[in-house]
Structure formats: structure tokens, C-alpha cells
C-alpha positions in Angstrom: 5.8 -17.8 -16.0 3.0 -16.3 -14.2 1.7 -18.3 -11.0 -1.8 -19.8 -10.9 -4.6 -17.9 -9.7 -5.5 -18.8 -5.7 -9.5 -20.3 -6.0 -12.0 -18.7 -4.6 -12.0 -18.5 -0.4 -15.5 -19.4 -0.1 -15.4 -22.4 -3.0 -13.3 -24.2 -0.5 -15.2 -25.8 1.7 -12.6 -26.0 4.9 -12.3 -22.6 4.3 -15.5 -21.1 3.8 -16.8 -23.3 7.2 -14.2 -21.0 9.0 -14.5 -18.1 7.9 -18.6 -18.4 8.2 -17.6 -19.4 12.0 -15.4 -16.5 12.3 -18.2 -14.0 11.0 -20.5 -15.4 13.2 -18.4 -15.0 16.3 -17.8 -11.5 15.5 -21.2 -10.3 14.8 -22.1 -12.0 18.4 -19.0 -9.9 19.7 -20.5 -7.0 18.5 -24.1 -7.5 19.1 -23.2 -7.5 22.7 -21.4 -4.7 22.6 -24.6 -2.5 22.0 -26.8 -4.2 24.6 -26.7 -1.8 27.8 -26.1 -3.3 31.6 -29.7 -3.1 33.4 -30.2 0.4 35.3 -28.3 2.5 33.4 -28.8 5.6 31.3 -26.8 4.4 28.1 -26.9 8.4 27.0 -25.7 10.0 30.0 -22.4 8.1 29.5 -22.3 8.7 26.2 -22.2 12.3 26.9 -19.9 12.5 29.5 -17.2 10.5 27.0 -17.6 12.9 24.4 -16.2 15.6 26.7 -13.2 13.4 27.5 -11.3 13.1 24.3 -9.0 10.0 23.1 -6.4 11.5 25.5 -7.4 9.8 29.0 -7.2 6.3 30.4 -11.3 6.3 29.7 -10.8 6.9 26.1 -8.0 4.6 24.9 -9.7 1.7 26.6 -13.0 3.0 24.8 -10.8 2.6 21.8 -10.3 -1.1 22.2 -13.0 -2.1 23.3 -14.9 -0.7 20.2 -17.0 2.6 22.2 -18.8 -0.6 24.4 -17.4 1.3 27.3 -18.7 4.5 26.5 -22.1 2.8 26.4 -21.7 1.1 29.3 -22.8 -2.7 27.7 -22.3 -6.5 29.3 -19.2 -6.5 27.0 -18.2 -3.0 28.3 -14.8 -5.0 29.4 -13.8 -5.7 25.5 -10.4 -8.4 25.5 -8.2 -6.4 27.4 -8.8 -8.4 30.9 -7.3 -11.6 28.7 -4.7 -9.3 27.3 -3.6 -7.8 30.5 -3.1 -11.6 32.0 -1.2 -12.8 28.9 1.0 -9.6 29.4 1.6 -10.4 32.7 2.5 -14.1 32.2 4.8 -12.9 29.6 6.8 -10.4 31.8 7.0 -13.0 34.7 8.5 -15.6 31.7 11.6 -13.2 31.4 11.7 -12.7 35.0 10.7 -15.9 36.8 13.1 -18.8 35.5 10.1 -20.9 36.4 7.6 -19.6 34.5 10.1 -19.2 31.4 10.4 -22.8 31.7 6.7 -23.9 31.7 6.6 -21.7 28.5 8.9 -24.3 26.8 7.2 -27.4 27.9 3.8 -28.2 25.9 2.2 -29.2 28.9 3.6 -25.9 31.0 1.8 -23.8 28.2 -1.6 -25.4 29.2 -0.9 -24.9 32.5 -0.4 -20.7 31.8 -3.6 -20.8 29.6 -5.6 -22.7 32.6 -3.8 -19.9 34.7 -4.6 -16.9 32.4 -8.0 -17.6 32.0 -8.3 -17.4 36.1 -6.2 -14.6 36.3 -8.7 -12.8 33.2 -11.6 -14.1 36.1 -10.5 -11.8 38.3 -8.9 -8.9 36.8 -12.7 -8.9 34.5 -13.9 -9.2 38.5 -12.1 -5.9 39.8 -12.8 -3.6 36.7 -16.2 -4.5 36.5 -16.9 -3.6 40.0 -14.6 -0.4 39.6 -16.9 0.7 36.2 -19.9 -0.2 38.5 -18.3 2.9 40.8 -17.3 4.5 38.4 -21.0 4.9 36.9 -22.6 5.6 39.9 -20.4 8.5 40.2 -21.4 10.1 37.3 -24.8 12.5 37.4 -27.8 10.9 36.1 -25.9 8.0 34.6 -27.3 5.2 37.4 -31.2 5.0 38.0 -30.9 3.3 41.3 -27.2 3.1 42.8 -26.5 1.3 45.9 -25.0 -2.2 46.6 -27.6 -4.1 44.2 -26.6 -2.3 41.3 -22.9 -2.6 42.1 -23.3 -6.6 42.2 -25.2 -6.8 39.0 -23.1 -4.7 37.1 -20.4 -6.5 38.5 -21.7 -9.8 38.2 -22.7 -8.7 34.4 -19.5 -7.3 33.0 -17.5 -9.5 34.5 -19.7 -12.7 33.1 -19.3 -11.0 29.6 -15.6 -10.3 29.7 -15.5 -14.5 30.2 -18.0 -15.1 27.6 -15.3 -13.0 24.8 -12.6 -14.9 26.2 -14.0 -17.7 25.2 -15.7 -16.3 21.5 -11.8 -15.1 21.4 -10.6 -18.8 21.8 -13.3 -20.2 19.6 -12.4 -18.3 16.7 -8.3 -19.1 17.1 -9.3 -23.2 17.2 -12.2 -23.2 14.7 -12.3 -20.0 12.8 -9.4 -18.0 11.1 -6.9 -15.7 12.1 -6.0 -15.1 15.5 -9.6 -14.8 17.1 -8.0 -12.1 20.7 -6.2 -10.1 17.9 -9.6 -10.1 15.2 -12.1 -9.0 18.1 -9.7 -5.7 18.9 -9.7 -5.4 15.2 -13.1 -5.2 14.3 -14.1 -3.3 17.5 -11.7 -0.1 16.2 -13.2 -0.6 12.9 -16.8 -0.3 14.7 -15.7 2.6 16.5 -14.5 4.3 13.6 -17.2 4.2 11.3 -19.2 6.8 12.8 -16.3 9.5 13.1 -15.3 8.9 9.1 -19.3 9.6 8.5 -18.2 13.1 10.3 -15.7 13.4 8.8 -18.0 13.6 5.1 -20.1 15.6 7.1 -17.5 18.7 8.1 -17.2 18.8 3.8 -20.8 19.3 3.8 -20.9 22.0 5.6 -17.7 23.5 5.2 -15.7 22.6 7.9 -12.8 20.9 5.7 -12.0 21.9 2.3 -11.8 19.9 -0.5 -8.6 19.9 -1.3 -7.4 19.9 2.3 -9.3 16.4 2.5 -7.5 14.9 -0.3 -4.1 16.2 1.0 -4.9 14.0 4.2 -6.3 11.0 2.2 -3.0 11.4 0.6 -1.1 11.7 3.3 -3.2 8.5 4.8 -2.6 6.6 2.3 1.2 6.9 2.4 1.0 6.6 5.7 -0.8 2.9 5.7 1.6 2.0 2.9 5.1 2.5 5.0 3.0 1.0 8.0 2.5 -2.1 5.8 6.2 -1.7 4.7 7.7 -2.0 8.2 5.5 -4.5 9.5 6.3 -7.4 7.2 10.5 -5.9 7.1 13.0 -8.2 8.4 16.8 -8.7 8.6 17.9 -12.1 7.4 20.4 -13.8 9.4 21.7 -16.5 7.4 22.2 -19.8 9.0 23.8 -23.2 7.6 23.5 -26.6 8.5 26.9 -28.6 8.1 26.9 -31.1 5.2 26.8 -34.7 5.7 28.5 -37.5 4.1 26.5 -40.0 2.6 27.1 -43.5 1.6 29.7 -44.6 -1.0 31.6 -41.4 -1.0 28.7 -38.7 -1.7 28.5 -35.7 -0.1 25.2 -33.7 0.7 25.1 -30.3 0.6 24.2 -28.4 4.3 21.0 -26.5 4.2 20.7 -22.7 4.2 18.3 -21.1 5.4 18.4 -17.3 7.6 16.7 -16.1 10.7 13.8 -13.0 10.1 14.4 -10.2 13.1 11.4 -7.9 12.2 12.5 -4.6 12.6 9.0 -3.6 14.6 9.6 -6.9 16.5 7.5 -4.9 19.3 4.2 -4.6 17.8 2.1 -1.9 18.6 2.8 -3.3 22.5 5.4 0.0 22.5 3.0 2.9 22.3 0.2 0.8 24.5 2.5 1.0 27.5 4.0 4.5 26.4 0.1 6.3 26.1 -1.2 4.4 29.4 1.7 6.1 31.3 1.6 10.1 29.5 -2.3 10.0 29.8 -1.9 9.3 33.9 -1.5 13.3 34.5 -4.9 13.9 32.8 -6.7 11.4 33.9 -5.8 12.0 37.4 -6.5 16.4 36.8 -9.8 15.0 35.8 -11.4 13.3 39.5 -9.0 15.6 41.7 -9.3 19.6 42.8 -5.4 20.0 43.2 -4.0 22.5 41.5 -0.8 21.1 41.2 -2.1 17.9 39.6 -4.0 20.5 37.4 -0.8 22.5 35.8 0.8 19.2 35.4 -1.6 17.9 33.3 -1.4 21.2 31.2 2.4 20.0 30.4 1.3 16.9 29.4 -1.2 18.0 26.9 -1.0 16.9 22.9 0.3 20.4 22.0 2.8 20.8 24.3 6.9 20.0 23.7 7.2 18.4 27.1 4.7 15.4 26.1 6.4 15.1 22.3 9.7 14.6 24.3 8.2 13.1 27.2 6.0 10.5 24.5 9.2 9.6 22.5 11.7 8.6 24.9 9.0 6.4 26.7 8.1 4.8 23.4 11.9 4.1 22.8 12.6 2.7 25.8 9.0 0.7 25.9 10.6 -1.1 22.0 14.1 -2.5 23.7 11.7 -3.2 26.9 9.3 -5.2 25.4 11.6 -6.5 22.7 14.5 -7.7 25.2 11.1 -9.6 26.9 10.0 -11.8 23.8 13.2 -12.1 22.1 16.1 -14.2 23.4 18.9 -14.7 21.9 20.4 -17.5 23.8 17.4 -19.4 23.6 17.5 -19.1 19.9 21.7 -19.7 19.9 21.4 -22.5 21.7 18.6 -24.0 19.4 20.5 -23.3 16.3 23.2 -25.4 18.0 21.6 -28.4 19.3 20.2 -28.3 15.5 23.9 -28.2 14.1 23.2 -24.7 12.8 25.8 -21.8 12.7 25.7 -18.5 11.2 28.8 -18.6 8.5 31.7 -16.5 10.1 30.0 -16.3 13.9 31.3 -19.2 16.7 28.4 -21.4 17.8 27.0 -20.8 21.5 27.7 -17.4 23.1 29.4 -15.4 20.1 26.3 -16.4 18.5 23.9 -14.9 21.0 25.7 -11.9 21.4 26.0 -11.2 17.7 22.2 -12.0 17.1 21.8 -9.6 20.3 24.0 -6.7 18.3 21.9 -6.9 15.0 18.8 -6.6 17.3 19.7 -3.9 19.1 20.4 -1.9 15.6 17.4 -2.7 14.0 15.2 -2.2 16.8 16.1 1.6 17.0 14.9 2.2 13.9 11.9 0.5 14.8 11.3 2.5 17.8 11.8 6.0 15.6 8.8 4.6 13.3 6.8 3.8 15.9 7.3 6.9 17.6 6.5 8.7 13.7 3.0 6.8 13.8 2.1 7.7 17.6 2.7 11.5 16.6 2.2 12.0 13.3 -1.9 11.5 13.7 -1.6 14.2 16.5 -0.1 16.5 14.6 -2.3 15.9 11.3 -5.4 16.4 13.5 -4.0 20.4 14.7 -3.0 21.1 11.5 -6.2 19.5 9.5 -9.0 19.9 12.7 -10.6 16.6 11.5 -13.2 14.8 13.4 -11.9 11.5 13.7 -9.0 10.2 15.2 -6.3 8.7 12.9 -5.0 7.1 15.6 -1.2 5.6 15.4 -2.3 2.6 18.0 -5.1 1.6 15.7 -3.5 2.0 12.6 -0.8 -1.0 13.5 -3.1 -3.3 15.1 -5.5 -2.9 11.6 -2.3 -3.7 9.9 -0.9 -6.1 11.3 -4.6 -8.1 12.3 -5.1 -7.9 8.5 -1.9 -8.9 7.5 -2.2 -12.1 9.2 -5.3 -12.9 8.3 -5.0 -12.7 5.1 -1.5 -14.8 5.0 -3.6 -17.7 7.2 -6.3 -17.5 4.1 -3.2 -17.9 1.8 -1.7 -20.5 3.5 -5.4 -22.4 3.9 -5.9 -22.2 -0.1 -2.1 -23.2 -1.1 -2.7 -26.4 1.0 -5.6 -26.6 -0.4 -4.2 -26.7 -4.1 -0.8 -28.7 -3.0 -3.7 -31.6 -2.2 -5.2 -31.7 -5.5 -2.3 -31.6 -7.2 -1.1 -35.1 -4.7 -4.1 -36.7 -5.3 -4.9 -35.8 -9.1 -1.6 -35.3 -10.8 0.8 -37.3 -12.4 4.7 -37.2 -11.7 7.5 -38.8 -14.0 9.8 -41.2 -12.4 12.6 -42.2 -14.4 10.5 -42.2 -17.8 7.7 -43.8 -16.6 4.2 -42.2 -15.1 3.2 -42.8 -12.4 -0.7 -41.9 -11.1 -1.3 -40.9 -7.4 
């Protein structure tokens, strides 16, 4: 029996107002992200980034925020001032019993939005300012530095910054998808356009073989396909409620149901933290004249063992790190048993937690080796292939998983959507007669 057809997204009108909304939203995201702050020569930073490379603090944040940076535009800040405050709430949840409480309590979670949005404020504040040096400090780049510029660069970025914050929130409450996690999304898909165009270009002329480029589509391809795989991968826990005894004698059965650990419970959070501490070295080699700081960034280089090794154990540990901080497992014990749950052959409470915290910890080293496959892998396809664009491993996840969710909230939107017709046109038998709803 084959399953009906899902209608057409945009013949729904619920749907079709959202995702119209969410369209919208990013095409003002990205407007702004062309439009240059006032005094400064857009082409002189784009120069001086194409000398960087993908490899430094400058670049990976150019990466997110979709080459704005690079540009130097009012949204030059991109999401990652609201992203570094949710981080930070986060990590203070697992270590401030406080905090962790507020984060169970509906009206302590308003309070940590109110609180993240201030703390997005300031952190949007301090960059801005620090990009306002930062500019001034390169040749050429600032047509009249000095304190006014500094203020209404400041003033500029940081009133931007606030401005996606809000287009971010917008899209979560009135659009589809999660609106933080679709702006990153689209802004590497901006900034990887124009490096795929190169990319046709180096056939043109030579530069890449024919059959070289298929090899790598290939190999891309694949690639995207296991990504996809261990993204939506999960060990089921099973879980049962007890039956209960009904009236007269009858017994009802106890529901089963499991528990999904993702094996990548992580994310892509893993080799964020993991590439903003290896590309410290260079970055620092980069605005210093010490020698020593020099030859250190030399070890630390993309071709070099010492950075594989060096990139792998941090992305290991940064997996358990970041997993230990979103997952508990005495949270969700002790929830399973004020529920009446219990995982058949495990002791409610702490026996529980602790095996929950077991099958974690085994799934989530295999986790951490694919992750650490997808950070390297691009790196190494890039020296062996020489291609001008950057399949990054970072990007590749976040596409992935944006897009997987997206689409599963469109699913979910049009199901509904079917489920109410079928309530409020069809006809179900009760005891031989019909009955019309």
C-alpha cells in the first residue's frame, strides 16, 4: 500500500504565508549584507582577505557570516554575537545550578532570552568597535580614521547585529525552520556560490581535469550522503510504561516507546570550538614580529602532522565536552521515573542514569571519529585535488543538518495539514453505523 502523496507546500495556505515570510526575511538578511559601513574602501578589505585563507580567526568568521565581513557591511557581525550568548548561557546551565534551574521553568527560559539578547547587545557592542580598529589598521581600507569613524562603525555594526537577532527571531515565531540556524545557512550558501563558479572556471582553462572533477563530485557526493546518514542515526533505548488495571478485571497493556541518543549528538558545535583554538597560532604570526610565534604557526599549518594530531584530539575531546553539557542523564532518569517509565532489565533512578550515561559514552566516540573524518577530509581533498573552493567540513554539517530540519518542519506542517481534512471531511464507522464529522 503506497502512502499518499504530501500536497503541494505552496497550495497550503498556512504554509505558503510562512515560507513567503521566511524568504523575505532572508533576502533582507542578505541585502544587508552587501551594503558597505560609510567611510570605507569595500575593495581594499576584500583584498587583504583573499591573502588570508579559510585558516585564521578572520576567515572562519567570514565563513559564517556569509563573506559580509570581508566586505566590511552593517551586517558585517552575521548571528554569531546571539550564538556566542546562547553558548554561554548554555555552559553556565551545566555549571551554575541556578541557571540550570531557570532553564526548566517556562518563565526562567524568558528570563535567559531577555538576558541573551542583552548579553548579544554587548558582545555585538565590543566586536563592532574591535572591527572598527581592526579596519583602520589596514592600508587604505579607512578614508578618514579617527574617533568619528570608530563610533559610527561601531554604532552601525553593532545596530545591525540587533536588527538579525531580531530577523533571526521573526523567522523562528512566524516563518519556518529555525530562523538563527537558516540565516548561517544561507550565508555559507552565499559565500559559496562564487568559489563553485571557480571552480568551472579552473576546467576552462585547464587547471582541473575532467576526470579529476568528477572523481571529487564523486567523492562529494558520498561524502554528503554518510553526512546525512549520521546526522539523522540514533540508538533506541527502549522504555516501558507499567500496565494498569482497568475496571471489571481488564488489564491495559504499558506503552513502549525508546529514547533516540543521536550518535552526532554534538552537532557541528565540536569542530567550531576545535578550529577557533588550532587557528589561534596563525592568527596571532599574522599581527606579531616574533619569531617564535612565527615557527609555531609553521607547526600548526594544514599540511603539517602536528595540526592532524593536534585537530583530532581537540575535536574528540570538544564531542564528550559539549555532549556531557546538553545531555543529562539524570535529568532524563529522573523524568522517565516521575512518568512511571523504566528501561526493561535497568533499576529505575541511578542504575538508570548511569546506564543511559554508558550507551552515550560509546556512541559518542564514534561520533567524534566522523566528525573528525569531515573536519579533515576536505583539507586533504583540497592538497590532493588543488580546487578553488573550500569543501569545508564545518559548512557541510550545518547545510545538512539546517536542511534536514527544514524540510521535516514542512513535513510536519503538510501532514497536519492533511490529518485536518480528513477530521473535518471524512467519515469513520462506529459500531456499524456512520458517523459524519
Amino acid at each position: 500500500m503506497t502512502s499518499p502523496s504530501l500536497p503541494n507546500p505552496f497550495k497550503i495556505p498556512e504554509l505558503k504565508e510562512k515560507l513567503l515570510f521566511t524568504l523575505l526575511c532572508l533576502l533582507l538578511y542578505r541585502l544587508g549584507a552587501h551594503i558597505t559601513v560609510p567611510g570605507v574602501d569595500a575593495q581594499a578589505t576584500v583584498d587583504f582577505f583573499k591573502n588570508q585563507g579559510s585558516q585564521t580567526l578572520f576567515g572562519v568568521y567570514n565563513l559564517f557570516v556569509g563573506g559580509a565581513l570581508s566586505k566590511a557591511t552593517v551586517f558585517a557581525l552575521g548571528i554569531m554575537p546571539y550564538i556566542s550568548a546562547s553558548i554561554f548561557f548554555q555552559i553556565m546551565g551545566a555549571v551554575f545550578p541556578v541557571i540550570d534551574r531557570l532553564q526548566k521553568e517556562e518563565e526562567g527560559r524568558k528570563k535567559i532570552t531577555q538576558w541573551t539578547r542583552y548579553l548579544t547587545i554587548g558582545l555585538a557592542t565590543m566586536q563592532a568597535y574591535g572591527i572598527a580598529l581592526f579596519l583602520e589598521s589596514l592600508q587604505g581600507a579607512v578614508l578618514n580614521p579617527g574617533w568619528g569613524f570608530r563610533i559610527a562603525t561601531a554604532f552601525t555594526m553593532t545596530v545591525g547585529g540587533t536588527f538579525i537577532m531580531w530577523l533571526g527571531e521573526q523567522i523562528t515565531e512566524r516563518g519556518i525552520g529555525n530562523g538563527m540556524s537558516l540565516l548561517i545557512f544561507f550565508s555559507i550558501i552565499d559565500n559559496g556560490l562564487p568559489a563553485t563558479l571557480r571552480t568551472f572556471e579552473s576546467i576552462k582553462v585547464g587547471a582541473l581535469s575532467m576526470p579529476a572533477f568528477v572523481l571529487l563530485l564523486v567523492v562529494m557526493v558520498v561524502v554528503v550522503w554518510f553526512t546525512v546518514a549520521i546526522t539523522v542515526a540514533a540508538r533506541r533505548i527502549p522504555i516501558q510504561i507499567p500496565r494498569k488495571v482497568m475496571g471489571r478485571g481488564r488489564i491495559r497493556e504499558g506503552q513502549k516507546s525508546f529514547i533516540p541518543l543521536r550518535i552526532n549528538s554534538a552537532g557541528v558545535m565540536p569542530i567550531v570550538f576545535a578550529q577557533s583554538i588550532i587557528i589561534v597560532p596563525g592568527t596571532m604570526a599574522q599581527f606579531s614580529n616574533v619569531q617564535a610565534l612565527k615557527d609555531l604557526s609553521e607547526l600548526f599549518q594544514p599540511t603539517s602532522w602536528v595540526y592532524y594530531v593536534a585537530y583530532t584530539l581537540l575535536i574528540i575531546f570538544f564531542t564528550y565536552f559539549y555532549t556531557a553539557i546538553i545531555f543529562n542523564p539524570v535529568d532524563l532518569s529522573e523524568n522517565l521515573k516521575k512518568q512511571g517509565g523504566f528501561i526493561p532489565g535497568v533499576k529505575p533512578g541511578s542504575r538508570t542514569a548511569e546506564y543511559i550515561d554508558h550507551v552515550l559514552s560509546r556512541i559518542t566516540l564514534p561520533g567524534s571519529i566522523f566528525l573528525t573524518a569531515i573536519a579533515i577530509m576536505p583539507i586533504l581533498l583540497l592538497g590532493q585535488f588543488g580546487v578553488p573552493f573550500s569543501f569545508g567540513g564545518t559548512s557541510l554539517l550545518i547545510v545538512v543538518g539546517v536542511a534536514l530540519d527544514t524540510v521535516q518542519q514542512m513535513q510536519q506542517h503538510m501532514i497536519l495539514r492533511q490529518y485536518d481534512g480528513f477530521m473535518k471531511t471524512g467519515r469513520v464507522r462506529f459500531r456499524g453505523k456512520q458517523r459524519f464529522m
